[in-house]
N, C-alpha and C positions, 0 to 999 in steps of 0.2 A: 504494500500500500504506500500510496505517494507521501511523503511529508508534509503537513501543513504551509503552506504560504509560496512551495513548487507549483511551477507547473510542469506539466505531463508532455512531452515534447512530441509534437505532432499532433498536437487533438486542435487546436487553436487555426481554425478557418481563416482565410487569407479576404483580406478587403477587397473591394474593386480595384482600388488604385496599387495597390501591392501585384495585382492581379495585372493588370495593364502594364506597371514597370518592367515585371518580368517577361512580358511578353516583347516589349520594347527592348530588352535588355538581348530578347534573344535575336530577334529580326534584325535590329541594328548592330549587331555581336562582328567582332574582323576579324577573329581568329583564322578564317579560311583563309582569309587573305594576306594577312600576315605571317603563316605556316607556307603560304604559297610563295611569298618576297622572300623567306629567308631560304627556301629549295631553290630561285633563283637566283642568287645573290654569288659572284664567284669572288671567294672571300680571299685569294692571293692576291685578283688585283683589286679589293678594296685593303687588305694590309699594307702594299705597294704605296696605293694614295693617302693611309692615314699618316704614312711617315711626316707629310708636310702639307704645308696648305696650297703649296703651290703647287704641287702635284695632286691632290685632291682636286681643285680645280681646274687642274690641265686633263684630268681621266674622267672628271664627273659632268663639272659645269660647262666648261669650253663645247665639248662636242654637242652637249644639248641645246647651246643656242648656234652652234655653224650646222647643222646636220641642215639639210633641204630635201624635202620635208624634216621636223622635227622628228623623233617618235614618237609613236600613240600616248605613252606615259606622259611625252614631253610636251603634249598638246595641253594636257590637264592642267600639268602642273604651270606651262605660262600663264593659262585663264585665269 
């Protein structure tokens, strides 16, 4: 039997907006997408570019604004 002044973990019914947060929580959730950017990610030549800033943006930034067309990613991210 429970202790006086416990509650009973899982008996206690969820509000509407408890109920909506999580649903929000899950629709709007970037796990997929984030588990996706880091299986893309080719992490020698991002240790390459962390050495310095200048090379950071001579492998990250530079090409994304001379590319013509940009890439798809790099359309998002100028908007």
């Amino acid at each position: 039997m429970a202790k006086r002044g416990r509650k009973i973990q899982g008996t206690r019914k969820l509000t509407q907006t408890e109920i909506n947060r999580r649903h929000m929580d899950k629709i709007c959730s970037i796990d997929a997408e984030l588990n996706n950017a880091f299986d893309s990610i080719d992490w020698n030549r991002r240790r390459n570019a962390e050495k310095s800033l200048v090379d950071w943006v001579a492998t990250y930034c530079v090409p994304l604004l001379l590319n013509d067309p940009p890439p798809e990613l790099g359309n998002t991210i100028l908007e």
